[in-house]
Every structure is written in structure tokens, then in C-alpha cells.
MDTraj code that builds the backbone (N, CA, C; nanometers):
import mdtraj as md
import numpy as np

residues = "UNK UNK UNK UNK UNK UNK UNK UNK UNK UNK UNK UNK UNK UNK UNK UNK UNK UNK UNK UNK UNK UNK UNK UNK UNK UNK UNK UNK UNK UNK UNK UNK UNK UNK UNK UNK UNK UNK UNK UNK UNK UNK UNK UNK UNK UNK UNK UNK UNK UNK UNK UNK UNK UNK UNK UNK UNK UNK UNK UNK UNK UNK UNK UNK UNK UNK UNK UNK UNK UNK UNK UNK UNK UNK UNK UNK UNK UNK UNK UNK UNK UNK UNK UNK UNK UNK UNK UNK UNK UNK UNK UNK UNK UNK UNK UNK UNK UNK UNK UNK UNK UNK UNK UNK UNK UNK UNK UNK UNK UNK UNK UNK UNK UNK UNK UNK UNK UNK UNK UNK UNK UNK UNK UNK UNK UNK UNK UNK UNK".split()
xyz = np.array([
    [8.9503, 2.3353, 15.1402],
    [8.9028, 2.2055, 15.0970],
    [8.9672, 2.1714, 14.9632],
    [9.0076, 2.0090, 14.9619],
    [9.0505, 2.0391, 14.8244],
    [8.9819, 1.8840, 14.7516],
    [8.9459, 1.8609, 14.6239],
    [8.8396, 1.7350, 14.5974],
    [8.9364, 1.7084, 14.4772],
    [8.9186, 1.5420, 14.4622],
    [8.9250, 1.4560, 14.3254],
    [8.8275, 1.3824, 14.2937],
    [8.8209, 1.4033, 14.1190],
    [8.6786, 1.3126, 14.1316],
    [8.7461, 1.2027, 14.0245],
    [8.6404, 1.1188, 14.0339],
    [8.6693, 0.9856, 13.9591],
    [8.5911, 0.9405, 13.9161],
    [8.5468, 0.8606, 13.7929],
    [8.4474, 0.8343, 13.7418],
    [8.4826, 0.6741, 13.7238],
    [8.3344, 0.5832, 13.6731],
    [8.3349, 0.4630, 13.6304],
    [8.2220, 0.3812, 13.5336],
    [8.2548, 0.3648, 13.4321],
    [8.1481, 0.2923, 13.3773],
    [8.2010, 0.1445, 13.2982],
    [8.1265, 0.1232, 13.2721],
    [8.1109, -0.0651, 13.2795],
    [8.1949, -0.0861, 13.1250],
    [8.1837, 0.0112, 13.0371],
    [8.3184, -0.0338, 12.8977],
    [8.4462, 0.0120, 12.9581],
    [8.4591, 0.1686, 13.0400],
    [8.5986, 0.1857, 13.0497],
    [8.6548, 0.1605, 13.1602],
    [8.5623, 0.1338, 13.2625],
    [8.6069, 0.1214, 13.4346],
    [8.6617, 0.2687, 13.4802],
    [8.7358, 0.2456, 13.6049],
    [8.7790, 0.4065, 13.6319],
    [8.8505, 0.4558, 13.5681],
    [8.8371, 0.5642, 13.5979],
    [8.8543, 0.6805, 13.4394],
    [8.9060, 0.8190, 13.5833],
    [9.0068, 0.8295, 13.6003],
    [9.0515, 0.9571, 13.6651],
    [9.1423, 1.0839, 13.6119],
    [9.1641, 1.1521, 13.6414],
    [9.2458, 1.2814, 13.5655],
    [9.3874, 1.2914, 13.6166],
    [9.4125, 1.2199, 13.7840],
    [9.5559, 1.2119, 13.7803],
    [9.5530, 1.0604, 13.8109],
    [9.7369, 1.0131, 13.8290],
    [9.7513, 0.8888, 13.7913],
    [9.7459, 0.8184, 13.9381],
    [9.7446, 0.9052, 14.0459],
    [9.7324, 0.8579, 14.1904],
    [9.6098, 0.9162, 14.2468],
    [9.6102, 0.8821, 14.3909],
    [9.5052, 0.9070, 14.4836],
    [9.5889, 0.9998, 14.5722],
    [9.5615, 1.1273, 14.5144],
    [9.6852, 1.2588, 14.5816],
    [9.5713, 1.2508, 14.7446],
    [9.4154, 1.2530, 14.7636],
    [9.3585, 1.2863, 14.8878],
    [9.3503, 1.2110, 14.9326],
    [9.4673, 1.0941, 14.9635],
    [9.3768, 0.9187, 15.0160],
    [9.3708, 0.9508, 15.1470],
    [9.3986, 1.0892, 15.2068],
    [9.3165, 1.1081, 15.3626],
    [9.1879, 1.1572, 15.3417],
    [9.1018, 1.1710, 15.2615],
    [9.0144, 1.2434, 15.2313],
    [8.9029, 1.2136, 15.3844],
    [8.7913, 1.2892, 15.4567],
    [8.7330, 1.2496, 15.5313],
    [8.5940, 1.2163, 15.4601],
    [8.5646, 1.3077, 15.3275],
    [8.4340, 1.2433, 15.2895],
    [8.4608, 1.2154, 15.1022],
    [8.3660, 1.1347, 15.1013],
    [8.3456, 1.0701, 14.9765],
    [8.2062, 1.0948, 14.9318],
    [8.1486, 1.1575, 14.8315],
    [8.0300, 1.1407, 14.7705],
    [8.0230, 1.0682, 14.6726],
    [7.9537, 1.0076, 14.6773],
    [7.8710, 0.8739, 14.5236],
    [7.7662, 0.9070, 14.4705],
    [7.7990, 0.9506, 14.3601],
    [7.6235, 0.9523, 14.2550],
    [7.6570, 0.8588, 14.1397],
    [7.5155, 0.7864, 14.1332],
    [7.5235, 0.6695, 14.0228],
    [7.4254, 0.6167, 13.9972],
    [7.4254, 0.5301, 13.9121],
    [7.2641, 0.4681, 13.8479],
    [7.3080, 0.3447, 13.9272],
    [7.1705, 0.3225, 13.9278],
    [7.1436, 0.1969, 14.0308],
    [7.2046, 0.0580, 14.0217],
    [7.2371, 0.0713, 13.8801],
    [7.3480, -0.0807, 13.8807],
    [7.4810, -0.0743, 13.8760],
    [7.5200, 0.0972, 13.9170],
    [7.6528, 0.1040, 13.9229],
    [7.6516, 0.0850, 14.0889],
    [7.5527, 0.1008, 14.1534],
    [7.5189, 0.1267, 14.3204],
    [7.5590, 0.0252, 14.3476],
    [7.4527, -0.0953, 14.2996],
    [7.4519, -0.2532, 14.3338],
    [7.5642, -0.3038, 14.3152],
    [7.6796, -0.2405, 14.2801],
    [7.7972, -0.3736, 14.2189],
    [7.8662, -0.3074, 14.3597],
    [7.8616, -0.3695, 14.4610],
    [7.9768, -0.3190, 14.5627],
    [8.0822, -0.3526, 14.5380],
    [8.1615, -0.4340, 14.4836],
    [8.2616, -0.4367, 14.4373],
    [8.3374, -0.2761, 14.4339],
    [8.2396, -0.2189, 14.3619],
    [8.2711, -0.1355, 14.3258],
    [8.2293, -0.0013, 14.4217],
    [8.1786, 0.0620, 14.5164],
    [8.2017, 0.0629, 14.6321],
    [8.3325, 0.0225, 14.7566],
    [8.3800, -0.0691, 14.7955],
    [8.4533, -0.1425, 14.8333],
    [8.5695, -0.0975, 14.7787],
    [8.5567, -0.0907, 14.6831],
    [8.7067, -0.0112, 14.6064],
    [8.7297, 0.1502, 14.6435],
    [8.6168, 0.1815, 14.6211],
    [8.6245, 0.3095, 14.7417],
    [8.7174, 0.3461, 14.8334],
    [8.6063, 0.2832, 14.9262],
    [8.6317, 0.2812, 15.0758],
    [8.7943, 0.2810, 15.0593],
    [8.8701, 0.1551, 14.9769],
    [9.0090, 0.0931, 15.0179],
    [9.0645, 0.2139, 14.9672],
    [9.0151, 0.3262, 14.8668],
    [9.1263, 0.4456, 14.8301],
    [9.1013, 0.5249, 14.9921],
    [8.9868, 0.5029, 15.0113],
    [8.9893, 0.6472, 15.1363],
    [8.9370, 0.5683, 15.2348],
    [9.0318, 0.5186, 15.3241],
    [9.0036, 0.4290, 15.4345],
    [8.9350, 0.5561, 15.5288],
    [8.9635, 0.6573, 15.5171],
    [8.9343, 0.7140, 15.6651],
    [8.7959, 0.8339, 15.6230],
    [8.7069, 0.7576, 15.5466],
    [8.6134, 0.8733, 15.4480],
    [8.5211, 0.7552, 15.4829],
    [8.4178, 0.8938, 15.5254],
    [8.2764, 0.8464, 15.4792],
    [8.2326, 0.8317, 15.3322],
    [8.1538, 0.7395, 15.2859],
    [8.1730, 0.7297, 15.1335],
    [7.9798, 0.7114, 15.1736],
    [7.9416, 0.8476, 15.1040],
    [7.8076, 0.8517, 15.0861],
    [7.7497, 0.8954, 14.9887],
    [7.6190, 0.8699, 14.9850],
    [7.5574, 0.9100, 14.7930],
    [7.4347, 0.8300, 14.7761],
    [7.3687, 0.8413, 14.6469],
    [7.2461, 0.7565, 14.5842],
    [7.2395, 0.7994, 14.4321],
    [7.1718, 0.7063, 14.4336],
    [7.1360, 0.6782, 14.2609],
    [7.1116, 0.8601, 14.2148],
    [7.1212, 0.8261, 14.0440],
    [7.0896, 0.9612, 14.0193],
    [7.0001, 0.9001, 13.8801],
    [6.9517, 0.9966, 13.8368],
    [6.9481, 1.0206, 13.6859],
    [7.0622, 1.0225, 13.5993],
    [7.1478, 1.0923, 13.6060],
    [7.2634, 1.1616, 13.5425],
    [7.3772, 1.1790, 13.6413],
    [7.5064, 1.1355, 13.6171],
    [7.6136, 1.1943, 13.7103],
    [7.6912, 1.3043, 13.6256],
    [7.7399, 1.3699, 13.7438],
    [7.8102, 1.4923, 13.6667],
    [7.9707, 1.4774, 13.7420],
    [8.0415, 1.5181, 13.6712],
    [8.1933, 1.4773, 13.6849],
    [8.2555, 1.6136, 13.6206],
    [8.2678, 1.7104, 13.6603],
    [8.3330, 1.8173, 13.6293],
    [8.2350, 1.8785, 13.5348],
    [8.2761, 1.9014, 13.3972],
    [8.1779, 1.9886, 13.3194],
    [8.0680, 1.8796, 13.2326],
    [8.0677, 1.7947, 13.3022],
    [8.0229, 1.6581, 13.1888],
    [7.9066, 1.5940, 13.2879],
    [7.8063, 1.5423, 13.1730],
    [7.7431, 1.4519, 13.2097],
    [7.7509, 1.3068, 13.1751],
    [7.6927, 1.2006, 13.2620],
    [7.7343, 1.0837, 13.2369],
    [7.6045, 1.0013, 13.2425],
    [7.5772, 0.8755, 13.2147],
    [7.4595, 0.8057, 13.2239],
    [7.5321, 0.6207, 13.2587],
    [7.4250, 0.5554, 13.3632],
    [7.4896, 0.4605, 13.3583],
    [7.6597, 0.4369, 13.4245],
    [7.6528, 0.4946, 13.4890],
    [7.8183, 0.5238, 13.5644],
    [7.8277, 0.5703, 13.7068],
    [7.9515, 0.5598, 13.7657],
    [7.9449, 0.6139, 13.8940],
    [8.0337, 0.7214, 13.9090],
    [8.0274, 0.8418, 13.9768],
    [8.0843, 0.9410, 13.9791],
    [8.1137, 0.9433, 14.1290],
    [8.2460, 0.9875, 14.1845],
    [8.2474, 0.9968, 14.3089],
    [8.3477, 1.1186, 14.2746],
    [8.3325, 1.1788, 14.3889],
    [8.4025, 1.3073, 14.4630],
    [8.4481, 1.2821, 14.6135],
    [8.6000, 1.2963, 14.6388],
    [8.6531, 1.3076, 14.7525],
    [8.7103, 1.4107, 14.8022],
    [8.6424, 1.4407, 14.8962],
    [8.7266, 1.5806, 14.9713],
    [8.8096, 1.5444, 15.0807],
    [8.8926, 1.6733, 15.1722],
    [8.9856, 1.6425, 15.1901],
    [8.9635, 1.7732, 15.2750],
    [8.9316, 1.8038, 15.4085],
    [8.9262, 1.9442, 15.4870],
    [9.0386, 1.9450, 15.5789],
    [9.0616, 2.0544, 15.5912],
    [9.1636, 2.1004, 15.6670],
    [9.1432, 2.0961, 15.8083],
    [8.9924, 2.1558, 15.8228],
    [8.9582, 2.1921, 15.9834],
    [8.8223, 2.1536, 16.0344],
    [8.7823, 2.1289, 15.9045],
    [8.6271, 2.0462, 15.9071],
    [8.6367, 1.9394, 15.9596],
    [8.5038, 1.9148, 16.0568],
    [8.4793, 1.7732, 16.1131],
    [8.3249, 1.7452, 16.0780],
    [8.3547, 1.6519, 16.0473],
    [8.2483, 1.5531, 15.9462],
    [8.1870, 1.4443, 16.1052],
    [8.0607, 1.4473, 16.0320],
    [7.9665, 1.3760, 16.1384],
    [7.8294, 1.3294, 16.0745],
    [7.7845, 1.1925, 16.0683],
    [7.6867, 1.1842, 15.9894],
    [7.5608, 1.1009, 16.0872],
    [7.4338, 1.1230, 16.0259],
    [7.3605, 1.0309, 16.1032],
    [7.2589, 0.9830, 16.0032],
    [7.1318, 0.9420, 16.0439],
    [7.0573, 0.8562, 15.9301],
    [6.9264, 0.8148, 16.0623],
    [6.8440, 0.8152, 15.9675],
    [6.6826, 0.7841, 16.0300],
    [6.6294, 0.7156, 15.9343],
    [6.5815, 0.6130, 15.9831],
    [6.4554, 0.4927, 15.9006],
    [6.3190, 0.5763, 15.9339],
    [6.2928, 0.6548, 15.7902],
    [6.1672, 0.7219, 15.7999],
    [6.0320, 0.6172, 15.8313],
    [6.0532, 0.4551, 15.8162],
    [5.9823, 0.3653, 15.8822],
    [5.9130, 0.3785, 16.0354],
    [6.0358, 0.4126, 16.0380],
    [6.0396, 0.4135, 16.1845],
    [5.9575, 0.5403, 16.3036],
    [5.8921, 0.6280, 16.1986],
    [5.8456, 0.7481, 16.2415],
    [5.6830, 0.8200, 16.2031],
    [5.6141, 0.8254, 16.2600],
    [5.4678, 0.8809, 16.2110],
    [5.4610, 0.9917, 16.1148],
    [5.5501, 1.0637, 16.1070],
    [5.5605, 1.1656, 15.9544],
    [5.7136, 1.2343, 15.9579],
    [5.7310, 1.2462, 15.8374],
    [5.8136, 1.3752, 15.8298],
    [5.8356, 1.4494, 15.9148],
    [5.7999, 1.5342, 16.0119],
    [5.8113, 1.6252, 16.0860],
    [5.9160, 1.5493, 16.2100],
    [5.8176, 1.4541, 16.2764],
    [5.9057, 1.3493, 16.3830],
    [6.0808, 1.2801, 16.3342],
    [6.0178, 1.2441, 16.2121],
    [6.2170, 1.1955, 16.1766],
    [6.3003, 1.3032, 16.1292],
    [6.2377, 1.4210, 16.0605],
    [6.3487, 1.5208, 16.0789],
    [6.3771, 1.5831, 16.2192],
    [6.2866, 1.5910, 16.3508],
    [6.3437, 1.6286, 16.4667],
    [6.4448, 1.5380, 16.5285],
    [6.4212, 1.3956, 16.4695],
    [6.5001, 1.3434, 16.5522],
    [6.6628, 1.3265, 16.4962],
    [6.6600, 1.3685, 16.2956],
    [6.7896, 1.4002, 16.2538],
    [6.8297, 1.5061, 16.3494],
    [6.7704, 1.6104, 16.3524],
    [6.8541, 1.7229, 16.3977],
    [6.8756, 1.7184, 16.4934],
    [6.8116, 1.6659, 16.6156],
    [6.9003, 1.6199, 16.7471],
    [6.9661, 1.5439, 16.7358],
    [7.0206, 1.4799, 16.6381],
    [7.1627, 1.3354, 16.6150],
    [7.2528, 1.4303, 16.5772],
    [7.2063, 1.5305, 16.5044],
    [7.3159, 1.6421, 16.4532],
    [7.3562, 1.7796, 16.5318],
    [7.2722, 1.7911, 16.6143],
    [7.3238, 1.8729, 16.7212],
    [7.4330, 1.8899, 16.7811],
    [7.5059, 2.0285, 16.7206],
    [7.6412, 2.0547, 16.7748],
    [7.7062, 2.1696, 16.7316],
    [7.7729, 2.1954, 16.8714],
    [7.8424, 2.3631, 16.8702],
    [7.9204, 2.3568, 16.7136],
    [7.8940, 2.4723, 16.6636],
    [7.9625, 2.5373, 16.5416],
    [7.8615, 2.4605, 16.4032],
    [7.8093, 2.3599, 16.4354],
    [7.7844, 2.3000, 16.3077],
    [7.7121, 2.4170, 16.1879],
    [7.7661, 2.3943, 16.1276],
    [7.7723, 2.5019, 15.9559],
    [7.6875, 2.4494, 15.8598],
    [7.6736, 2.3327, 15.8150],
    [7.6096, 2.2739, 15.6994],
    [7.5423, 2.1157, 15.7001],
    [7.4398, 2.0764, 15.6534],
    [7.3942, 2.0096, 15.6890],
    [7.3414, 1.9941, 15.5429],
    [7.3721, 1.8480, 15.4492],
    [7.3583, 1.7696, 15.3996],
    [7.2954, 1.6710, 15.3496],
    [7.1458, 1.6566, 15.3109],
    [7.0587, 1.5683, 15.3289],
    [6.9822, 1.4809, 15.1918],
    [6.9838, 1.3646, 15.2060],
    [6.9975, 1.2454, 15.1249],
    [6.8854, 1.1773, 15.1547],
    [6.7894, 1.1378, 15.0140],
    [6.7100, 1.0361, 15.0692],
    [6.7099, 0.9139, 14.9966],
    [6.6803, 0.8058, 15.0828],
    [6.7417, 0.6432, 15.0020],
    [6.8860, 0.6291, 14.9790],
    [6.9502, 0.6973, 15.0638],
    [7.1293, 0.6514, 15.0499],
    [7.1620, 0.5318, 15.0844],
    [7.2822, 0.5471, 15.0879],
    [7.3878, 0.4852, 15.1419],
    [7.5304, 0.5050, 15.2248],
    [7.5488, 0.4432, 15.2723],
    [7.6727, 0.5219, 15.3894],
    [7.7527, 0.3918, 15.3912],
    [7.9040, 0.4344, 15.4094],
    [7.9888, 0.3023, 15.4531],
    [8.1020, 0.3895, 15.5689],
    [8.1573, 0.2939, 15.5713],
    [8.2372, 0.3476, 15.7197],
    [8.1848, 0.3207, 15.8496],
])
top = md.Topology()
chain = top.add_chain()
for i, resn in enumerate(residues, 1):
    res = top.add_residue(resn, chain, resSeq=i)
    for name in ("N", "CA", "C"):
        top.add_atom(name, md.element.get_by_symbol(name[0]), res)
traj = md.Trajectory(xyz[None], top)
């Protein structure tokens, strides 16, 4: 696996460590950010267009972390880039379910599948792709 991360906040905008997008095949994208870095899709959208072929998922945080650093007020994303990994995502409207117990059975039968290794779980996200 190999990741770039990138950061953004509202005095400096993106803020990266190299001068290109070396993983623009990346298959996944994580987003952590404060909620008005969430809301500006703009900024989102810009995303997606570095890693057309990436899930770009995440939610608000307290704090983003970007290598050895913390950040406030900003968006932090991480893109990976697997070799042999296959990425598969699903999502349940806990609305939609009489407790906890019922919408996590019905994640894990959306996620049901030979070899699957790791499993990932987010609440109040967002997903694009």
C-alpha cells in the first residue's frame, strides 16, 4: 500500500509535501475535517477530480491529524493506492432499522465476501463515487 496525504485550511488552502498527485489511481480516499471544511464541497469535488477512481470517504472530527501534526478547522485527506486490495463499501440509514443490532446485520450481509480482511466503520459520513 502506498498513501499521500494532503491537507487544507481556509488561510493557506492545500498544503501538500510533493508537488504532484504521484497516487492519482488511488482506490480509496479518507476525509477527516471540521464541519465547515465538510460543507464546502467545492472542496470535496476537488478530491474526487485528483482520484477519479477512489472512493473518497470520512466525517467531521475534532482534530485532524496529517502525519505527526495536529490540525483544527481544516481538512485532512489520505489517499491510498493497493496493489491487490479490492475495496467495497456499503452504508445503512440507521433510520431505517429498530436498533443497532438489525442495521449492523444488515451491514454485514452487504459486506459479505470470500477473503474479506478488514472492515471499516464510520458513523454520520460521507461517501462519493
Amino acid at each position: 500500500m502506498k498513501t499521500e496525504q494532503i491537507s487544507w485550511n481556509s488561510a493557506a488552502g492545500w498544503s501538500r509535501q510533493s508537488s504532484d498527485f504521484s497516487l492519482s489511481g488511488s482506490q480509496l480516499v479518507l476525509a477527516f475535517g471540521s464541519t465547515a471544511s465538510i460543507e464546502r464541497g467545492e472542496l470535496l469535488r476537488q478530491v474526487q477530480g485528483w482520484y477519479p477512481n477512489a472512493y473518497v470517504l470520512g466525517c467531521s472530527t475534532a482534530g485532524e491529524i496529517m502525519s505527526t501534526r495536529v490540525f483544527n478547522d481544516s481538512l485532512v485527506i489520505t489517499a491510498c493506492e493497493f496493489e491487490h486490495t479490492k475495496i467495497k463499501t456499503a452504508d445503512v440509514n440507521l433510520d431505517e432499522f429498530p436498533d443497532s443490532a438489525a442495521a449492523g446485520a444488515n451491514l454485514a450481509s452487504a459486506l459479505d465476501a470470500p477473503g474479506l480482511v478488514h472492515v471499516l466503520v464510520f458513523r454520520d459520513c460521507f461517501k462519493t463515487m
